[in-house]
mmCIF file of the N, C-alpha and C atoms, coordinates in Angstrom:
data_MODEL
# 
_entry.id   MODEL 
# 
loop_
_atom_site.group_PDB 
_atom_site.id 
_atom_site.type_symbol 
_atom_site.label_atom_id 
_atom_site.label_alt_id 
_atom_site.label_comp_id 
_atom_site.label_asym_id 
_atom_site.label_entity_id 
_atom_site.label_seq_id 
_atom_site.pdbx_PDB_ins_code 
_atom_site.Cartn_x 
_atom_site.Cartn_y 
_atom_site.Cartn_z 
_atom_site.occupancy 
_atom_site.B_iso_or_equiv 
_atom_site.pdbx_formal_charge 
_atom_site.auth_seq_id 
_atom_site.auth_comp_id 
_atom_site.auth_asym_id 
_atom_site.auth_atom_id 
_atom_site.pdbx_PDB_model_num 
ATOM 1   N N  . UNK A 1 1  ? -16.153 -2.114 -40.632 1.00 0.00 ? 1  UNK A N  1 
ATOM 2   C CA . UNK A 1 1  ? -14.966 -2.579 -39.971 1.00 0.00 ? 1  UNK A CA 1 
ATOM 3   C C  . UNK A 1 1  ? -14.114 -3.411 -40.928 1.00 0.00 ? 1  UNK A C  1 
ATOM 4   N N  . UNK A 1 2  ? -14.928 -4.153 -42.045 1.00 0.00 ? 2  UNK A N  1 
ATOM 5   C CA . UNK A 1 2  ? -14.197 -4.951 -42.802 1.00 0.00 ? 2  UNK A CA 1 
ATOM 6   C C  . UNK A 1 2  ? -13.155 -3.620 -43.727 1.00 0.00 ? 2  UNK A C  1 
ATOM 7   N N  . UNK A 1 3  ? -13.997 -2.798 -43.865 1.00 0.00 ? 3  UNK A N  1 
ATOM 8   C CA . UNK A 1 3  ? -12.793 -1.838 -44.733 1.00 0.00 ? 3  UNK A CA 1 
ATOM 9   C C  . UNK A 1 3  ? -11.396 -1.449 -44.106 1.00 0.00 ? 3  UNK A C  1 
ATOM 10  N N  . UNK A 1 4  ? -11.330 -1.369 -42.955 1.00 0.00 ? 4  UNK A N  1 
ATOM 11  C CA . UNK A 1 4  ? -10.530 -0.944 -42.134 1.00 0.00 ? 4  UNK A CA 1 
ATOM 12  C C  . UNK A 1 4  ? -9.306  -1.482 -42.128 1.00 0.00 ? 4  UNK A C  1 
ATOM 13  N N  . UNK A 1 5  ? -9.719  -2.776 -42.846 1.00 0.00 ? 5  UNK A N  1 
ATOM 14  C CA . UNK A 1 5  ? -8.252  -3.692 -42.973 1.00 0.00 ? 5  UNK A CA 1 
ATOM 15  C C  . UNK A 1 5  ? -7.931  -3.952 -44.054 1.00 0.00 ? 5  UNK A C  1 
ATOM 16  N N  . UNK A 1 6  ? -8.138  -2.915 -45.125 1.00 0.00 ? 6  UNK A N  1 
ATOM 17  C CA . UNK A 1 6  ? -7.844  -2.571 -46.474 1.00 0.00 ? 6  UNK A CA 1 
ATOM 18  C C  . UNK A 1 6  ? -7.728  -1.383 -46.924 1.00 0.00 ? 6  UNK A C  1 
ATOM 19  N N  . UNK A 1 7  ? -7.917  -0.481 -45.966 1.00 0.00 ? 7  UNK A N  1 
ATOM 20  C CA . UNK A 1 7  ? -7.044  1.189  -45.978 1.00 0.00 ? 7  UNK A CA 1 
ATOM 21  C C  . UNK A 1 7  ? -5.366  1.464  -46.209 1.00 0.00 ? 7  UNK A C  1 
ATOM 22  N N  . UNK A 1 8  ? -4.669  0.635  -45.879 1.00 0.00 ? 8  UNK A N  1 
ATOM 23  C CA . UNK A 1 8  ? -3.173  0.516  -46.632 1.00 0.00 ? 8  UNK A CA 1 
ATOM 24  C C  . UNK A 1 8  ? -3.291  -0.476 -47.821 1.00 0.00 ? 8  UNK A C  1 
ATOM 25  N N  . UNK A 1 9  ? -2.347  0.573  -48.867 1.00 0.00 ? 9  UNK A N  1 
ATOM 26  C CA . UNK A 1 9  ? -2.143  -0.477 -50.023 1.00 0.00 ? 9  UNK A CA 1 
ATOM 27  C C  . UNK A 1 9  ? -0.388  -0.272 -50.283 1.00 0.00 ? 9  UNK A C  1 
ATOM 28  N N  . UNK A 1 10 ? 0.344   -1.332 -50.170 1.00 0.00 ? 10 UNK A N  1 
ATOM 29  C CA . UNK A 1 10 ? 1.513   -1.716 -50.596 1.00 0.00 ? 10 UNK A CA 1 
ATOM 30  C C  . UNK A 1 10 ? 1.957   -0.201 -51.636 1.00 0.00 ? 10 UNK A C  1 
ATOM 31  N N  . UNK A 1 11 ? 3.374   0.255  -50.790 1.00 0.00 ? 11 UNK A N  1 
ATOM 32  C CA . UNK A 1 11 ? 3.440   1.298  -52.310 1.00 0.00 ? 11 UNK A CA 1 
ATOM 33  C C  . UNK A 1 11 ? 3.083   2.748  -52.680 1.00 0.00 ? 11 UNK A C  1 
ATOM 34  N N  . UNK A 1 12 ? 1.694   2.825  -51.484 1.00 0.00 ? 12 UNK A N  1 
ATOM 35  C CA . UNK A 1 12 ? 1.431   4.267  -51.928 1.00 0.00 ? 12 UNK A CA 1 
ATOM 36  C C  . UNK A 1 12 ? 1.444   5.429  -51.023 1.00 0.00 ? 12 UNK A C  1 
ATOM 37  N N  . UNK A 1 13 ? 2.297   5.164  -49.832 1.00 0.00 ? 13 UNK A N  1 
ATOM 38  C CA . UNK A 1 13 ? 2.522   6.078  -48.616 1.00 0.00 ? 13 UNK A CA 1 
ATOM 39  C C  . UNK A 1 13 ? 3.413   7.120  -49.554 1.00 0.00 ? 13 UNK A C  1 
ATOM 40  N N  . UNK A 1 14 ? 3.198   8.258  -49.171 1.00 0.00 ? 14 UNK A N  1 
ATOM 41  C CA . UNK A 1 14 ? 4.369   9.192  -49.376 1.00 0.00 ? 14 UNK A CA 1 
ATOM 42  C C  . UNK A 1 14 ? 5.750   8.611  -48.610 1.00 0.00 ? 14 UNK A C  1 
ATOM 43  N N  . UNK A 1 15 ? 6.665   8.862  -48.785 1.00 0.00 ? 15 UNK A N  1 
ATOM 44  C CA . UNK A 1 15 ? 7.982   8.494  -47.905 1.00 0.00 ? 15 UNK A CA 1 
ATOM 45  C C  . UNK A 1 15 ? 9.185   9.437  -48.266 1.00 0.00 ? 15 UNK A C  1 
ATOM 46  N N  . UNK A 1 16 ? 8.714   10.620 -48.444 1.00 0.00 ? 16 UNK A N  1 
ATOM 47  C CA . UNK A 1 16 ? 9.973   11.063 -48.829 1.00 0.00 ? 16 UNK A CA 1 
ATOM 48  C C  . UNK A 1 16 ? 10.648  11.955 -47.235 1.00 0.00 ? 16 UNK A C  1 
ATOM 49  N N  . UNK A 1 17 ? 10.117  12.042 -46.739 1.00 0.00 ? 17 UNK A N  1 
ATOM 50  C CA . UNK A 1 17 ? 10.503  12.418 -45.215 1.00 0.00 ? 17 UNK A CA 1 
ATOM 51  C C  . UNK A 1 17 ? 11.212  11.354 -44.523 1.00 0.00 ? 17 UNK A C  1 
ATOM 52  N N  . UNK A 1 18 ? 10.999  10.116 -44.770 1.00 0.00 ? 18 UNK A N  1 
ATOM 53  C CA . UNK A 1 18 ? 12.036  9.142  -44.424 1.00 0.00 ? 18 UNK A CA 1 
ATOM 54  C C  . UNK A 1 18 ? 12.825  8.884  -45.014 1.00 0.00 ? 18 UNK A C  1 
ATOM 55  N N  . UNK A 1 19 ? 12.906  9.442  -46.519 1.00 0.00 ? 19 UNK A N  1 
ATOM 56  C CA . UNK A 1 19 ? 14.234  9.451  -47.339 1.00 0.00 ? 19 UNK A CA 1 
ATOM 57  C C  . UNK A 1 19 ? 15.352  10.229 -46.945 1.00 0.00 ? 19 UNK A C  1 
ATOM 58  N N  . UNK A 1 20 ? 14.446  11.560 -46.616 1.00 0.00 ? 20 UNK A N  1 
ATOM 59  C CA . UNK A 1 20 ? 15.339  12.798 -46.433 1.00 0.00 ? 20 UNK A CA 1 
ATOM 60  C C  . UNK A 1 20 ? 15.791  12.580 -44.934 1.00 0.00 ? 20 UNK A C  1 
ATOM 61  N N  . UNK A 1 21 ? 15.435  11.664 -44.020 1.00 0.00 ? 21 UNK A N  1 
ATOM 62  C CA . UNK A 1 21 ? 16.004  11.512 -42.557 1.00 0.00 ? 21 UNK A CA 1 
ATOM 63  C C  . UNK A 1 21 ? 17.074  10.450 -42.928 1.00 0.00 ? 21 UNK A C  1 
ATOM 64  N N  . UNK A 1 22 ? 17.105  9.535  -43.526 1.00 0.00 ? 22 UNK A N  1 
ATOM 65  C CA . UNK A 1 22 ? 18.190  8.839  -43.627 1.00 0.00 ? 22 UNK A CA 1 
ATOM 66  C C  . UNK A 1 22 ? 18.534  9.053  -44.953 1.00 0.00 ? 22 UNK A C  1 
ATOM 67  N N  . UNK A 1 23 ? 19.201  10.077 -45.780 1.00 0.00 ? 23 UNK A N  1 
ATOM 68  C CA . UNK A 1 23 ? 20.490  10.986 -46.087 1.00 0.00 ? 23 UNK A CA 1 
ATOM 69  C C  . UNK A 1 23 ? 20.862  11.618 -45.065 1.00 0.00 ? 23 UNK A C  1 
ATOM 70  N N  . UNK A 1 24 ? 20.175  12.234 -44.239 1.00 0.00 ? 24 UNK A N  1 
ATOM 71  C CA . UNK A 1 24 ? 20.494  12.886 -43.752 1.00 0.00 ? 24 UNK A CA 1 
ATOM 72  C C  . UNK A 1 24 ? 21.736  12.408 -42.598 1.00 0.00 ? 24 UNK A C  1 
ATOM 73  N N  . UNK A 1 25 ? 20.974  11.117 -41.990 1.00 0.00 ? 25 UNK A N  1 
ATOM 74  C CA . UNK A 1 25 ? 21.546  10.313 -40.785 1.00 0.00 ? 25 UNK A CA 1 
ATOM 75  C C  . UNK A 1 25 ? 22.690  9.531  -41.105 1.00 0.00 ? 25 UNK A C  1 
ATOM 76  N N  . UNK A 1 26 ? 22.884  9.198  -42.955 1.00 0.00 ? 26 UNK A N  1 
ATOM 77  C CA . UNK A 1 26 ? 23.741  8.852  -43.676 1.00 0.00 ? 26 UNK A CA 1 
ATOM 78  C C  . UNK A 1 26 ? 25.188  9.622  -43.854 1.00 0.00 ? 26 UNK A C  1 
ATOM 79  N N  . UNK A 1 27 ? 24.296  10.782 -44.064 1.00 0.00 ? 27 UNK A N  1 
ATOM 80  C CA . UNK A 1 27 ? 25.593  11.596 -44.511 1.00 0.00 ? 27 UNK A CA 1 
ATOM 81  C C  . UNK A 1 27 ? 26.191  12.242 -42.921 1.00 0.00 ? 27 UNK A C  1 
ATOM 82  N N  . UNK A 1 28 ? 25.517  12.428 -42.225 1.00 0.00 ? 28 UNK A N  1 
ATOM 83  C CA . UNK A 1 28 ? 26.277  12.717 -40.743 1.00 0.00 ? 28 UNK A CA 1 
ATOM 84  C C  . UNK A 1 28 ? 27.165  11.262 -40.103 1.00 0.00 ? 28 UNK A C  1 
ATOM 85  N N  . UNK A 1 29 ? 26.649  10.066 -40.415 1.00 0.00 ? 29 UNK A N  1 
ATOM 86  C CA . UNK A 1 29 ? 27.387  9.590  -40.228 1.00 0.00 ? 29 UNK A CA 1 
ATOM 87  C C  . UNK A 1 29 ? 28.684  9.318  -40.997 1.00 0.00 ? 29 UNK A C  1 
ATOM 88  N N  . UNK A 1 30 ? 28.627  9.330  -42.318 1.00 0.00 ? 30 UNK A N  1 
ATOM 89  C CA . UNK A 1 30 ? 30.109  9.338  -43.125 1.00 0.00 ? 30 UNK A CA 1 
ATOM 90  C C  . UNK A 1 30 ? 30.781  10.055 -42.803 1.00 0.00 ? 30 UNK A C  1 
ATOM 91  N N  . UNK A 1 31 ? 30.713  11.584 -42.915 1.00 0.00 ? 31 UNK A N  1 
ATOM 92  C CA . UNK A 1 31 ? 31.491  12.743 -42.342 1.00 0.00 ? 31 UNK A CA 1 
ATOM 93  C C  . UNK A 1 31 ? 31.609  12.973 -41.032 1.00 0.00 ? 31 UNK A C  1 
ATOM 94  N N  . UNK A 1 32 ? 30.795  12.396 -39.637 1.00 0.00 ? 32 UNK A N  1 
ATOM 95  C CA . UNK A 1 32 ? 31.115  12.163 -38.562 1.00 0.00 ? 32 UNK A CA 1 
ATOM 96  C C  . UNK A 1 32 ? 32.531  11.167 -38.401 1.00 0.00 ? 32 UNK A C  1 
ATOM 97  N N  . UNK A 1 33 ? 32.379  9.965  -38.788 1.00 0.00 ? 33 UNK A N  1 
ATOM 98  C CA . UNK A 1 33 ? 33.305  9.229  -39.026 1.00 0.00 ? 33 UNK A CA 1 
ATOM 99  C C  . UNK A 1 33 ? 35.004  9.728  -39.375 1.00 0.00 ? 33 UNK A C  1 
ATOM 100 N N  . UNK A 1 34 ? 34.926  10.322 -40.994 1.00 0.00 ? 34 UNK A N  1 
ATOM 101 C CA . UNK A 1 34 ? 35.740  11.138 -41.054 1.00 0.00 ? 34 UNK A CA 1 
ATOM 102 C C  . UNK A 1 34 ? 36.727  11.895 -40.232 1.00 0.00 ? 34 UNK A C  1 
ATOM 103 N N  . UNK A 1 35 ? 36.060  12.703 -39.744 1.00 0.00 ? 35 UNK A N  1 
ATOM 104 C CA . UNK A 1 35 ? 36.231  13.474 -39.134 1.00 0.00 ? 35 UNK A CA 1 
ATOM 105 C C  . UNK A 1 35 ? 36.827  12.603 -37.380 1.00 0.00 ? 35 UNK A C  1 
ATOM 106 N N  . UNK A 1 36 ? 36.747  12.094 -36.862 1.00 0.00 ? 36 UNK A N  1 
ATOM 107 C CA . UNK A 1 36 ? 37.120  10.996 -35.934 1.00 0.00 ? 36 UNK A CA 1 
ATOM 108 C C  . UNK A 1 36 ? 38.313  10.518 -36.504 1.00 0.00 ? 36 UNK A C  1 
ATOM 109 N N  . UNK A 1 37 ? 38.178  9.926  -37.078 1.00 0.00 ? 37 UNK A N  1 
ATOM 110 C CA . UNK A 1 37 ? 39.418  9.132  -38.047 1.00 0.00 ? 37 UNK A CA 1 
ATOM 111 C C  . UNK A 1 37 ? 40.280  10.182 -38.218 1.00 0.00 ? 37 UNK A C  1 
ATOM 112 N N  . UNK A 1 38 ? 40.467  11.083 -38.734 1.00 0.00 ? 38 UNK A N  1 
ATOM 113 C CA . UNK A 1 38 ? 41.535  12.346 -38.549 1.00 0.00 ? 38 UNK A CA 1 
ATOM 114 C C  . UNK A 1 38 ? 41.455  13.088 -37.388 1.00 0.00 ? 38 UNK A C  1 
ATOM 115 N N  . UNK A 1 39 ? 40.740  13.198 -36.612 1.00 0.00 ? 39 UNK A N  1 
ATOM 116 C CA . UNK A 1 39 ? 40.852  13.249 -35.323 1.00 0.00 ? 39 UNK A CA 1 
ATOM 117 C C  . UNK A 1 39 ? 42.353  12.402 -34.690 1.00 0.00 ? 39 UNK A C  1 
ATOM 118 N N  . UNK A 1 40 ? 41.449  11.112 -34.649 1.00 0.00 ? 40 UNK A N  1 
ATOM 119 C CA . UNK A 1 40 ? 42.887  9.780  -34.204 1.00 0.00 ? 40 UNK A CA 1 
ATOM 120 C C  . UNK A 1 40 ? 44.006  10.364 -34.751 1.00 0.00 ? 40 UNK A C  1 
ATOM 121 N N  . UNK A 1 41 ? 44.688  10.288 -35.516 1.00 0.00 ? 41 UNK A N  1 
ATOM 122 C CA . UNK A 1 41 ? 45.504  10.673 -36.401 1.00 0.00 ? 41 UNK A CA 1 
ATOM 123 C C  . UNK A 1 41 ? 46.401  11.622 -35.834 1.00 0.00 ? 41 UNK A C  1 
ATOM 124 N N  . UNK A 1 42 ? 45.947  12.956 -35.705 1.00 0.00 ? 42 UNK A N  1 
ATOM 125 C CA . UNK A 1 42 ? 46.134  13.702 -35.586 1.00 0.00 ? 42 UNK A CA 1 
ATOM 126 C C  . UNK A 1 42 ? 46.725  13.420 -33.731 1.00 0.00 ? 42 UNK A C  1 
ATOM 127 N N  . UNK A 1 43 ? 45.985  13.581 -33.085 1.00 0.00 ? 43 UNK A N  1 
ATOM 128 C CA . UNK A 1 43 ? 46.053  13.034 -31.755 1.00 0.00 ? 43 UNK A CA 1 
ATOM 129 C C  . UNK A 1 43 ? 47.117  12.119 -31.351 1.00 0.00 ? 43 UNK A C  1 
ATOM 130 N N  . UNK A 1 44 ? 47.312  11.282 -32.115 1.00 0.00 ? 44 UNK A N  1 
ATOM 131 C CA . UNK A 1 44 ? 48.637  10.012 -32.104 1.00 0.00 ? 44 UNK A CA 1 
ATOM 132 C C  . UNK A 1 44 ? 49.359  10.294 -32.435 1.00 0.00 ? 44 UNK A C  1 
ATOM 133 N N  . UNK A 1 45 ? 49.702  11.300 -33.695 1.00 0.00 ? 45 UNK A N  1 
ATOM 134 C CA . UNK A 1 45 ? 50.925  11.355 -33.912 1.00 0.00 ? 45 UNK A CA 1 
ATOM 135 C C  . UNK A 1 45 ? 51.299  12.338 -33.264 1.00 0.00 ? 45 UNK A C  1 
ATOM 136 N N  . UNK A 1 46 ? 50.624  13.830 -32.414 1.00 0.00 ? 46 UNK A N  1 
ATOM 137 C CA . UNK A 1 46 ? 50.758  14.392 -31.855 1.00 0.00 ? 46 UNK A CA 1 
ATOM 138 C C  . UNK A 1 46 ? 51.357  14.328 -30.064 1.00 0.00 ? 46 UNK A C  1 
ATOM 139 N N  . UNK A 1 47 ? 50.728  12.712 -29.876 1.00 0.00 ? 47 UNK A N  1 
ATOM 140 C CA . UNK A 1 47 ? 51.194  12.970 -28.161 1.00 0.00 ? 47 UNK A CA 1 
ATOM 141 C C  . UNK A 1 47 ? 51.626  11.448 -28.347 1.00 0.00 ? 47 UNK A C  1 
ATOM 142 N N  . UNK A 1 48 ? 51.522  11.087 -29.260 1.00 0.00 ? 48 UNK A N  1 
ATOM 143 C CA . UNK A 1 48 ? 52.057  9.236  -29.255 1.00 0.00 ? 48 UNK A CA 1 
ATOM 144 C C  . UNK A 1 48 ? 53.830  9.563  -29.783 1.00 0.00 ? 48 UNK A C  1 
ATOM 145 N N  . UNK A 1 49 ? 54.073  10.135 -30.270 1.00 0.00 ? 49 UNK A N  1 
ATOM 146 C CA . UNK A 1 49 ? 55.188  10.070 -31.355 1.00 0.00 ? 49 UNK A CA 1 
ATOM 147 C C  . UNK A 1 49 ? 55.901  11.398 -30.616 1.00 0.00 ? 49 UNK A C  1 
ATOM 148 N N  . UNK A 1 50 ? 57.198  11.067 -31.307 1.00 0.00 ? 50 UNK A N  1 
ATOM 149 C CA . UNK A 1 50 ? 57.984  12.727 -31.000 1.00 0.00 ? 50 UNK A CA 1 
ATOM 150 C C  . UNK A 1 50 ? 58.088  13.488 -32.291 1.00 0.00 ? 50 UNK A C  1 
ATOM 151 N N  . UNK A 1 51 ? 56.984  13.387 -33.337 1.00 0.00 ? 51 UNK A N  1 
ATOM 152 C CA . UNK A 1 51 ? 56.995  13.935 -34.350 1.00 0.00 ? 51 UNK A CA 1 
ATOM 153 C C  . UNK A 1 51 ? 56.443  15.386 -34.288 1.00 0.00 ? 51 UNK A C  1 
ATOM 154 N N  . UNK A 1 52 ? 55.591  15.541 -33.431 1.00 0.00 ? 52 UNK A N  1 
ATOM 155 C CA . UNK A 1 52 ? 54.849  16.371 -32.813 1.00 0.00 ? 52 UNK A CA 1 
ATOM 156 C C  . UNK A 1 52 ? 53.738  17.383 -33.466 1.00 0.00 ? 52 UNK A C  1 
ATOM 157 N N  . UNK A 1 53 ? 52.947  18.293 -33.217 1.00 0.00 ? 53 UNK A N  1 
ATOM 158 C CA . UNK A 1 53 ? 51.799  19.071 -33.345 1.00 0.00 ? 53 UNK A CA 1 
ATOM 159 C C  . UNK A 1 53 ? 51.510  19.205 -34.927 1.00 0.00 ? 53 UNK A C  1 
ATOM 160 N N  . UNK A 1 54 ? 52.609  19.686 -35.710 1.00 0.00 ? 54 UNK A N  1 
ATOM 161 C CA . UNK A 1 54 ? 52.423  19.881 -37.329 1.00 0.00 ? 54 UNK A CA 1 
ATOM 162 C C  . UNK A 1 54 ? 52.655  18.838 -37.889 1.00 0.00 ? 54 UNK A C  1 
ATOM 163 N N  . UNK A 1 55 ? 53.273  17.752 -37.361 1.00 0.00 ? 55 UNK A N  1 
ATOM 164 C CA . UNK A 1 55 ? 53.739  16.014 -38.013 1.00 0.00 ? 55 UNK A CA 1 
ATOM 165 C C  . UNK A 1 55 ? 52.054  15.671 -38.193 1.00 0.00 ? 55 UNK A C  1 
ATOM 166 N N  . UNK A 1 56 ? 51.323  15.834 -36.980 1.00 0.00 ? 56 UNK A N  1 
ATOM 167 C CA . UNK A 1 56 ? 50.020  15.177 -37.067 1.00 0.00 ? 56 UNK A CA 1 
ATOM 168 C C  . UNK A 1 56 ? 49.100  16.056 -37.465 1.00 0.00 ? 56 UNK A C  1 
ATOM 169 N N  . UNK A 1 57 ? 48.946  18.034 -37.712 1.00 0.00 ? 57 UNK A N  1 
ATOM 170 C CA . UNK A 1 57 ? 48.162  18.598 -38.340 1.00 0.00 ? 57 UNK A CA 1 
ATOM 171 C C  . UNK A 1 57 ? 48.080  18.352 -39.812 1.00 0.00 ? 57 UNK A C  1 
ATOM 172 N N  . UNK A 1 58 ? 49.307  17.850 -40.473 1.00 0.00 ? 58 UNK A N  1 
ATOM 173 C CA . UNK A 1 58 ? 49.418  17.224 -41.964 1.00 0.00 ? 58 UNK A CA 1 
ATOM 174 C C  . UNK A 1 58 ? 48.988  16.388 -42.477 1.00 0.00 ? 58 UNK A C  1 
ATOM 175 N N  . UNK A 1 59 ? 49.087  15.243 -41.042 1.00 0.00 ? 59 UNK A N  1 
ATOM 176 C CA . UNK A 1 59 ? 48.406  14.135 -41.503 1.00 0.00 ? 59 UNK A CA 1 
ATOM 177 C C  . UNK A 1 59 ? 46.779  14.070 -40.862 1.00 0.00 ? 59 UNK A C  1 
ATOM 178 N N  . UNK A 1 60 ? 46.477  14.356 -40.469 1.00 0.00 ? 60 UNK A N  1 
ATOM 179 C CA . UNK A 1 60 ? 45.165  15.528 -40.100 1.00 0.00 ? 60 UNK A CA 1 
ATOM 180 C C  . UNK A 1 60 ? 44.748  15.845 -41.620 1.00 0.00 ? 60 UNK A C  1 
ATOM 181 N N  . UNK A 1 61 ? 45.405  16.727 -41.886 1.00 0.00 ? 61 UNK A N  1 
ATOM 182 C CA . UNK A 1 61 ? 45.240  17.717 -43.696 1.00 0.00 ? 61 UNK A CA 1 
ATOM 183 C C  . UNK A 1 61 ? 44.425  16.250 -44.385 1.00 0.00 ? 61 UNK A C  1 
ATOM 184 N N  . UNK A 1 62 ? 45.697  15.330 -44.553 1.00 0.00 ? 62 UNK A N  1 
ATOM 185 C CA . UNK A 1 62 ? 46.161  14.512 -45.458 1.00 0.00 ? 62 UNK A CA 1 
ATOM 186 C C  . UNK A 1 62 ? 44.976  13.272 -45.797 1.00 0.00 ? 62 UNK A C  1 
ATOM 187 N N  . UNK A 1 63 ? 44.395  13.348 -44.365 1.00 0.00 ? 63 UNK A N  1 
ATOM 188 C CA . UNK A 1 63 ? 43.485  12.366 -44.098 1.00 0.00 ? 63 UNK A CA 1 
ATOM 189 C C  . UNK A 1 63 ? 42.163  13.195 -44.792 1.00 0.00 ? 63 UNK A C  1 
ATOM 190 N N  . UNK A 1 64 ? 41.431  13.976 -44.173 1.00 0.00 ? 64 UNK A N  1 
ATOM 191 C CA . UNK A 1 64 ? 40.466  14.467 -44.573 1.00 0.00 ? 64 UNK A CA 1 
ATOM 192 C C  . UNK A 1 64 ? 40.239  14.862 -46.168 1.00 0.00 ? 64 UNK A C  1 
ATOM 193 N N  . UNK A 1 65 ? 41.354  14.922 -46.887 1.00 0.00 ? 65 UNK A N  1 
ATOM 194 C CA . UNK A 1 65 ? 41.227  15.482 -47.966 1.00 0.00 ? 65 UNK A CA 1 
ATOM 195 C C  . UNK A 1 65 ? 41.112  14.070 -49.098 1.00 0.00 ? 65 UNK A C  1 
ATOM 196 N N  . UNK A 1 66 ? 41.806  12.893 -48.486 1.00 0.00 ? 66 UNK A N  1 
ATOM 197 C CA . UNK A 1 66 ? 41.480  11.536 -49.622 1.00 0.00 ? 66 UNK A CA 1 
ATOM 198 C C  . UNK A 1 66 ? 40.132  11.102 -48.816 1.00 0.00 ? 66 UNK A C  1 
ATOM 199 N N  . UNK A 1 67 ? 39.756  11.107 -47.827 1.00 0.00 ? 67 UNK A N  1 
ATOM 200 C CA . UNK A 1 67 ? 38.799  11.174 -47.359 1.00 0.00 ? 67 UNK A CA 1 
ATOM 201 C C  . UNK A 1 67 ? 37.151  11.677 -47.765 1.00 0.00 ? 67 UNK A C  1 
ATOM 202 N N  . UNK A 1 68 ? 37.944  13.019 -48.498 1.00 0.00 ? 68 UNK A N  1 
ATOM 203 C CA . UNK A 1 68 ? 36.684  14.211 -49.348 1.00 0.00 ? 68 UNK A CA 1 
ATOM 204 C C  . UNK A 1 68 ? 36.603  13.190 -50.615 1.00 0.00 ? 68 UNK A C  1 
ATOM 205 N N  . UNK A 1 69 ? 37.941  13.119 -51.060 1.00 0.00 ? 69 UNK A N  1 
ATOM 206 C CA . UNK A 1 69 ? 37.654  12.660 -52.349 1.00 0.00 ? 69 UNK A CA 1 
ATOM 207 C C  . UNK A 1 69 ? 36.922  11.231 -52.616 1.00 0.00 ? 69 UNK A C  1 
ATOM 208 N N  . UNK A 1 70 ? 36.917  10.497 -51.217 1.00 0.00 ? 70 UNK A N  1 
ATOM 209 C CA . UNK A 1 70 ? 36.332  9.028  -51.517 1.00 0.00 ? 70 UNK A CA 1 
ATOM 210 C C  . UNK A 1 70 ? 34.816  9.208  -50.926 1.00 0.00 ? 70 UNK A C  1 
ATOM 211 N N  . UNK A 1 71 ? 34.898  9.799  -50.019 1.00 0.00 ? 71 UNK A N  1 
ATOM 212 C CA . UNK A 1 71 ? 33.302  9.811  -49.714 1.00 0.00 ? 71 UNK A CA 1 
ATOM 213 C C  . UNK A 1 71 ? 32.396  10.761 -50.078 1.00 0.00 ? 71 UNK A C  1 
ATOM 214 N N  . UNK A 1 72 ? 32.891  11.363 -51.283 1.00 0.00 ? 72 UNK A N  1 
ATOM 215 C CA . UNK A 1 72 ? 31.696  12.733 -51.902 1.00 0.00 ? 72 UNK A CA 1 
ATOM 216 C C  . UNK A 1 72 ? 30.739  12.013 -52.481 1.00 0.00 ? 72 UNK A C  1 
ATOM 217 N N  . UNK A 1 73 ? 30.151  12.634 -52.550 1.00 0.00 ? 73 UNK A N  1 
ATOM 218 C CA . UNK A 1 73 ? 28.568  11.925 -53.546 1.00 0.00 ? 73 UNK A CA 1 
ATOM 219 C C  . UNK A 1 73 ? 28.717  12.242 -54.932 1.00 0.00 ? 73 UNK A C  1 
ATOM 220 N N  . UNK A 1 74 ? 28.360  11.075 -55.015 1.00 0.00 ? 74 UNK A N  1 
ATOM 221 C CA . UNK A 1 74 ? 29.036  10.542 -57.407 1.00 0.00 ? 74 UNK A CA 1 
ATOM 222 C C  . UNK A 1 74 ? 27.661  11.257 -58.013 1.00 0.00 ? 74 UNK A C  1 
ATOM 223 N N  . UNK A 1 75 ? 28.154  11.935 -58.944 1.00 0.00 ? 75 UNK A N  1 
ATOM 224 C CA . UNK A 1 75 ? 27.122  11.875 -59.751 1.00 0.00 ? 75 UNK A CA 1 
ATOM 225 C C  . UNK A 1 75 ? 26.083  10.829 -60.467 1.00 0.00 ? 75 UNK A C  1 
ATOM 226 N N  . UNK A 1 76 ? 24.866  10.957 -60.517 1.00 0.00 ? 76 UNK A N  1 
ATOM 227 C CA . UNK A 1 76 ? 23.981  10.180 -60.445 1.00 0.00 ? 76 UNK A CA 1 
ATOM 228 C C  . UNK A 1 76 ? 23.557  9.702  -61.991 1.00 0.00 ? 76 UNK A C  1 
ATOM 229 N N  . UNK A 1 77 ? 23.866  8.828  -62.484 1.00 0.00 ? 77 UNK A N  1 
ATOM 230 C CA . UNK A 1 77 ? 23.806  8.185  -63.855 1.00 0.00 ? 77 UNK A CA 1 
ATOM 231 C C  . UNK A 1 77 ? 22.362  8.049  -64.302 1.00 0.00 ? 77 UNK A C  1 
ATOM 232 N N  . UNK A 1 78 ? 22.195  9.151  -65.226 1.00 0.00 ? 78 UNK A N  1 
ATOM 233 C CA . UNK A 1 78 ? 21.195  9.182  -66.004 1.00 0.00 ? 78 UNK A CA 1 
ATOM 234 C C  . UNK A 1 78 ? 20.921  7.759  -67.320 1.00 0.00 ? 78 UNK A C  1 
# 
């Protein structure tokens, strides 16, 4: 029984299944987000404004695409 409470050692669990669940839960949430956020956008300027349907599919465009460019994944520095 005394061993029993020295069967974990700090460090040596596998964990890469909890790595790969939160990228995973990571990256659905960034691009969930996204995607909302040009949602709004789109939506407001569409029924908020008299700019109307293509005023806010642009900015729709406009959003998602500085959007791509800020939240892509950086290459990883060797």
């Amino acid at each position: 029984m005394a061993d029993s409470k020295h069967e974990y050692h700090r460090g040596e669990m596998d964990i890469s299944e909890q790595e790969a669940t939160y990228s995973l839960f990571m990256g659905l949430s960034k691009w969930g987000s996204l995607l909302i956020a040009a949602s709004l956008v789109l939506l407001t300027i569409w029924f908020c404004t008299p700019m109307g349907f293509f005023t806010g599919a642009f900015g729709f465009v406009v959003v998602m695409v500085l959007g791509w460019f800020l939240l892509r994944s950086k290459p990883q520095a060797h």
